[in-house]
C-alpha positions as CSV (number, residue, x, y, z in Angstrom):
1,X,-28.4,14.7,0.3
2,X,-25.1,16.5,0.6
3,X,-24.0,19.2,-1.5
4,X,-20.6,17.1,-1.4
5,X,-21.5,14.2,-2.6
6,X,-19.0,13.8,-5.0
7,X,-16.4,13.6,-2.5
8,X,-16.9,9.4,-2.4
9,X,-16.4,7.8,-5.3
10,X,-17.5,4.1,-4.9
11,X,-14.9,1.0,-4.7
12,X,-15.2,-2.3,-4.5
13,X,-13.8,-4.8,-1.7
14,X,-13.5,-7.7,-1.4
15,X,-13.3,-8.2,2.4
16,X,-14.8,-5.9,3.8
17,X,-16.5,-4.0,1.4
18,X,-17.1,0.1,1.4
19,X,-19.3,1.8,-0.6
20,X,-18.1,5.3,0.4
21,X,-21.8,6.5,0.5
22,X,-22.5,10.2,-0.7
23,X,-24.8,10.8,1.8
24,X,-23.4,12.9,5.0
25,X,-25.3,13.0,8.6
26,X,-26.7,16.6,9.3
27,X,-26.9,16.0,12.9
28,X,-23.4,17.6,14.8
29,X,-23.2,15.0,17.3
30,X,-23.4,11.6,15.1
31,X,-20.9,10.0,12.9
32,X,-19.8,11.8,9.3
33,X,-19.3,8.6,8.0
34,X,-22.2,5.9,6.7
35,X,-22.7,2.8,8.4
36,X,-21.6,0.7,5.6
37,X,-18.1,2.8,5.7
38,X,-17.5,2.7,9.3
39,X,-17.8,-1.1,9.3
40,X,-15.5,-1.2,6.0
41,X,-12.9,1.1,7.7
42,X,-13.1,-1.1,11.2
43,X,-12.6,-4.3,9.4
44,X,-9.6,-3.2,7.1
45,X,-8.0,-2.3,10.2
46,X,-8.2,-5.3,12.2
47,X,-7.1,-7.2,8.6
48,X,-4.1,-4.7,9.1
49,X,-3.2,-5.3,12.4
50,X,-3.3,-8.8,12.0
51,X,-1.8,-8.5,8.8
52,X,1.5,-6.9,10.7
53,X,1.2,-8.3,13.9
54,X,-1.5,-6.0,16.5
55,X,1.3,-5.6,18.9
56,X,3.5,-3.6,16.8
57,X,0.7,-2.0,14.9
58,X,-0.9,-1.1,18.5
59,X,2.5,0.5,19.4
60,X,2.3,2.8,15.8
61,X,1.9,6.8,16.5
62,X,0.5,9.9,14.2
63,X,3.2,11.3,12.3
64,X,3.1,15.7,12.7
65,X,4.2,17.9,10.1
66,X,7.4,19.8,12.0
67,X,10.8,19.2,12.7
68,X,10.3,16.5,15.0
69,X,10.0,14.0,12.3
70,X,11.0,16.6,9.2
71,X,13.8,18.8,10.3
72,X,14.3,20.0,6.7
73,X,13.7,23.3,4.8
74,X,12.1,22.0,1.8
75,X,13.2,24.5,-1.6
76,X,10.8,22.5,-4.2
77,X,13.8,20.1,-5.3
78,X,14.3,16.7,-6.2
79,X,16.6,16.5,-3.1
80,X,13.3,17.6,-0.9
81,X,11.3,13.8,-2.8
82,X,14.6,12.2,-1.8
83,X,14.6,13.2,1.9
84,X,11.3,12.5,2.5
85,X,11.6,9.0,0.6
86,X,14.3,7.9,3.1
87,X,12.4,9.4,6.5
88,X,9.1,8.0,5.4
89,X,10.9,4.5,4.8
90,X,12.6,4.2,7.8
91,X,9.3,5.3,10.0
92,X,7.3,2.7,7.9
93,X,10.4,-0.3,8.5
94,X,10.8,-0.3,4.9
95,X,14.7,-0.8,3.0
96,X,13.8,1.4,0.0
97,X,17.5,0.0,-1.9
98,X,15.3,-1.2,-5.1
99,X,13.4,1.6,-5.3
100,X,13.8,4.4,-7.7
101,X,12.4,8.0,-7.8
102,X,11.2,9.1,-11.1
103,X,9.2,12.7,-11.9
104,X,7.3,13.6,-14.6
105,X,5.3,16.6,-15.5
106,X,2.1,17.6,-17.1
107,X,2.9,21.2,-18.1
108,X,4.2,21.3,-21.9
109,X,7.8,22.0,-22.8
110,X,8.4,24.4,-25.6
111,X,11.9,23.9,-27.4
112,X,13.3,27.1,-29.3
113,X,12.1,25.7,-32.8
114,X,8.7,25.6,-31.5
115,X,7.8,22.3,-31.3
116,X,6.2,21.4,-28.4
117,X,6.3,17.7,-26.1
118,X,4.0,16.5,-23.3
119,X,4.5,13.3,-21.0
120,X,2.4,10.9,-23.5
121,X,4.9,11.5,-26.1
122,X,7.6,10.5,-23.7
123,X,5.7,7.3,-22.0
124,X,4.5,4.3,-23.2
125,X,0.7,3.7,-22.9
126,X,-2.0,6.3,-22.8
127,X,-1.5,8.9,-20.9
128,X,-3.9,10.5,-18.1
129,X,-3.4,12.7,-15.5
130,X,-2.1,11.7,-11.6
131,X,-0.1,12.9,-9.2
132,X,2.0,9.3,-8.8
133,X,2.2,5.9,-9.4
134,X,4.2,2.7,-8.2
135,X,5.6,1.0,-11.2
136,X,7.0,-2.9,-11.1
137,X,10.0,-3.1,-13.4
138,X,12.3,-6.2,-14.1
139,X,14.0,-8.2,-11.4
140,X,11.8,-6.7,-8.7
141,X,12.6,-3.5,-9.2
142,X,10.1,-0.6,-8.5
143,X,9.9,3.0,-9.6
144,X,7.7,5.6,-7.6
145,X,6.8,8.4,-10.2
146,X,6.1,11.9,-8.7
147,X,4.8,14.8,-10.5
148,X,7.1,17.7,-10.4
149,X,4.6,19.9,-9.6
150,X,4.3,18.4,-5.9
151,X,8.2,19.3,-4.9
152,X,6.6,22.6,-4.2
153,X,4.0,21.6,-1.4
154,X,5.9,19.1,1.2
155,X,2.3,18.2,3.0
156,X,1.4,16.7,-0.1
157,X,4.4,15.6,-1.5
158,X,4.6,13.2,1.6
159,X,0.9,12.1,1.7
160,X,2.1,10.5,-1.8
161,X,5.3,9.1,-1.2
162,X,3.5,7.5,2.3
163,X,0.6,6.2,-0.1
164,X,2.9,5.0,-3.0
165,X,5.5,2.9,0.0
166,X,2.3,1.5,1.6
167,X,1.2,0.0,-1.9
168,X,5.4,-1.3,-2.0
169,X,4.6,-2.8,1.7
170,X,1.6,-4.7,0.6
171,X,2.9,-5.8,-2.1
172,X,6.5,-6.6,-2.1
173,X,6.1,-7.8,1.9
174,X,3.0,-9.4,1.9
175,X,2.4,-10.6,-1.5
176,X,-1.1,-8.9,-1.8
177,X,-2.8,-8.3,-5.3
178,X,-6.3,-7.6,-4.7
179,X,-7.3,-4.3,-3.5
180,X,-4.5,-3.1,-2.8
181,X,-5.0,0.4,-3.4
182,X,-7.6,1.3,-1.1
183,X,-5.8,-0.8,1.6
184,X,-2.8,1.1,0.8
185,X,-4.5,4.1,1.7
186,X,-5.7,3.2,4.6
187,X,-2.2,2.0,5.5
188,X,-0.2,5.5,5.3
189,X,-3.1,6.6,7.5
190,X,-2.2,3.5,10.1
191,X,1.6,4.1,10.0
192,X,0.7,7.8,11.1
193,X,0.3,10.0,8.0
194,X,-3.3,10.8,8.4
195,X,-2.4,14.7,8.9
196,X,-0.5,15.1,5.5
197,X,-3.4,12.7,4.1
198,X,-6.1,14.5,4.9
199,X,-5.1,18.1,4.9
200,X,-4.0,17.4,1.0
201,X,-7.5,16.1,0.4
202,X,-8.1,19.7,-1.3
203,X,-5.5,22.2,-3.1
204,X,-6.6,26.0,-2.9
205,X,-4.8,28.4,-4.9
206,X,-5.5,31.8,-5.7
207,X,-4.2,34.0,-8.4
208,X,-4.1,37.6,-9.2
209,X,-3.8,39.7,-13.2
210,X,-3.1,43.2,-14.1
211,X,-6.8,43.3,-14.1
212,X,-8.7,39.9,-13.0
213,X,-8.3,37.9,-10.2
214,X,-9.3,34.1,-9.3
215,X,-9.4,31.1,-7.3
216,X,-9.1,27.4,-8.0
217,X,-10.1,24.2,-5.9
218,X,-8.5,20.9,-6.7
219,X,-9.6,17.6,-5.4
220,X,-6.7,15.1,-4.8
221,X,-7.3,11.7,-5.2
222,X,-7.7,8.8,-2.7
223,X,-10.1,8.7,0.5
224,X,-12.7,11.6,1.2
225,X,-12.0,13.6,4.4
226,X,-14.5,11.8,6.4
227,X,-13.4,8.6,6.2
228,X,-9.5,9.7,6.8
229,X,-10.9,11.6,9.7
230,X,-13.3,8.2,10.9
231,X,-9.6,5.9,10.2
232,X,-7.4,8.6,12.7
233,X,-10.2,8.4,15.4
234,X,-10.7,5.0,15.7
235,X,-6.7,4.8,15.6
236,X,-6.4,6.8,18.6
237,X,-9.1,5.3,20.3
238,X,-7.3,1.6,19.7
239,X,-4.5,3.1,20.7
240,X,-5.1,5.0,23.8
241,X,-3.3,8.1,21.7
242,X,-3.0,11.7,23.1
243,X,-4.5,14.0,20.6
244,X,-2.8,17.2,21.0
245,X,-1.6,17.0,17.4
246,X,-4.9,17.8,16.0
247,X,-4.4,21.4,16.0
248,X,-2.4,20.4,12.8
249,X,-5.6,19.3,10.9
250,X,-7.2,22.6,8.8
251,X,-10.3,23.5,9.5
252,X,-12.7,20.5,7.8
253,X,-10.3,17.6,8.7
254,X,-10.5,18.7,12.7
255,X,-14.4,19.0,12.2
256,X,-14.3,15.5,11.5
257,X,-12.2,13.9,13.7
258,X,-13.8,15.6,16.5
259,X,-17.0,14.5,15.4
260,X,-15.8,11.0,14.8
261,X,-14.0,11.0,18.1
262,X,-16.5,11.9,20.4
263,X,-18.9,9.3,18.1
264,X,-16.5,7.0,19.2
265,X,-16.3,7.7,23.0
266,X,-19.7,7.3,23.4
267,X,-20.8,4.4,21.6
268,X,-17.6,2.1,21.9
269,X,-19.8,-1.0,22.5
270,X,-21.0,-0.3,18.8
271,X,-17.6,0.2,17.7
272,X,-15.5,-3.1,15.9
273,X,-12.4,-3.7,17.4
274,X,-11.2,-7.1,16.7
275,X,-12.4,-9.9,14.7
């Protein structure tokens, strides 16, 4: 049993189904993914490809995390969500015209009277944490909320935005309802954003007092590093990709691709590639 079991946290599918199965291989050379997750990732990607037509889905590339695709120096601003917003849009074919950036935060604001507000005061509904959310409003109209705390790490900053557009694709282009938001994660990944997706998986900080020092580890949301890492390697493989751009990946990510590569290379006649 792994000691990071808590990595997967079970979802249901309708076609195909995952499980996203706490239990990890111990052997280097096999797959770091369960059986019952490598057929759920294979399937949703042939439903993709068909779903936007396997030529131009065949011809989609990994997006890399330099000024090839971002020539921007990012300063923590709204300006910095907007930028990415546009770029992300255009590489995923999307017209973003009816959709609006919104930010909100969960730190509390203190006002000189010393009364105190927080988000749930401010929004209706209860209120719990995330990092964002794709909101339908009247007439078709959506609005992509982004914490504020992301403007200061751009990796992550565009994982979400890639996530939150792929849920708009589904659902404004393709009129899906059901599941889309585990489909919509595996999307980003197939329109190139595996790299941002996976490397934001975990947020390290450290911080240091007059007298104590610290660390903290934060687990972002969405799919566990393995199964990003199983998703990117069977999208090169489909797609004949060069991958010189996995130098990118930290340190865990490249363990898995690599592991879920090679897998792949040698067992392809095991491997799902078309319905």
């Amino acid at each position: 049993m792994s000691l990071n079991k808590d990595w997967y946290v079970e979802i249901e599918v309708e076609k195909p189904k995952s499980i996203f199965s706490s239990i990890f291989s111990k052997k280097k050379d096999s797959l770091p993914v369960t059986e019952n997750d490598k057929q759920w990732v294979e399937q949703s990607l042939i439903f993709l490809s068909e779903l936007f037509d396997p030529v131009y889905f065949k011809s989609l590339t990994t997006i890399t995390p330099d000024k090839e695709y971002f020539d921007r120096d990012f300063d923590g601003t709204e300006e910095d969500a907007v930028f990415i917003l546009q770029k992300v849009a255009s590489i995923m074919n999307i017209k973003p015209w009816e959709i609006t950036l919104m930010y909100f935060s969960e730190q509390t604001n203190e006002f000189s009277e010393g009364i105190t507000a927080t988000p749930s005061e401010n929004l209706e509904g209860n209120w719990s944490g995330r990092e964002s959310e794709l909101v339908n409003k009247s007439y078709g109209d959506k609005e992509i909320w982004i914490n504020m705390e992301q403007l200061e790490a751009p990796i992550g900053l565009i994982a979400t935005i890639s996530t939150q557009l792929s849920k708009y694709k589904l659902i404004s282009e393709y009129a899906m309802e059901d599941d889309v938001n585990s489909l919509a994660h595996l999307t980003a990944i197939a329109f190139g954003f595996g790299i941002f997706k996976g490397n934001d998986y975990f947020k390290f900080t450290q911080w240091q007092g007059n007298s104590h020092h610290g660390w903290q580890m934060q687990k972002r949301g969405g799919l566990p590093e393995p199964i990003i890492a199983y998703t990117m390697a069977w999208l090169t493989h489909y797609r004949n990709e060069n991958i010189d751009w996995k130098h990118y990946l930290n340190k865990t990510m490249r363990k898995y691709f690599e592991q879920s590569y090679q897998y792949i290379s040698k067992n392809k006649d095991v491997i799902k590639w078309k319905n």
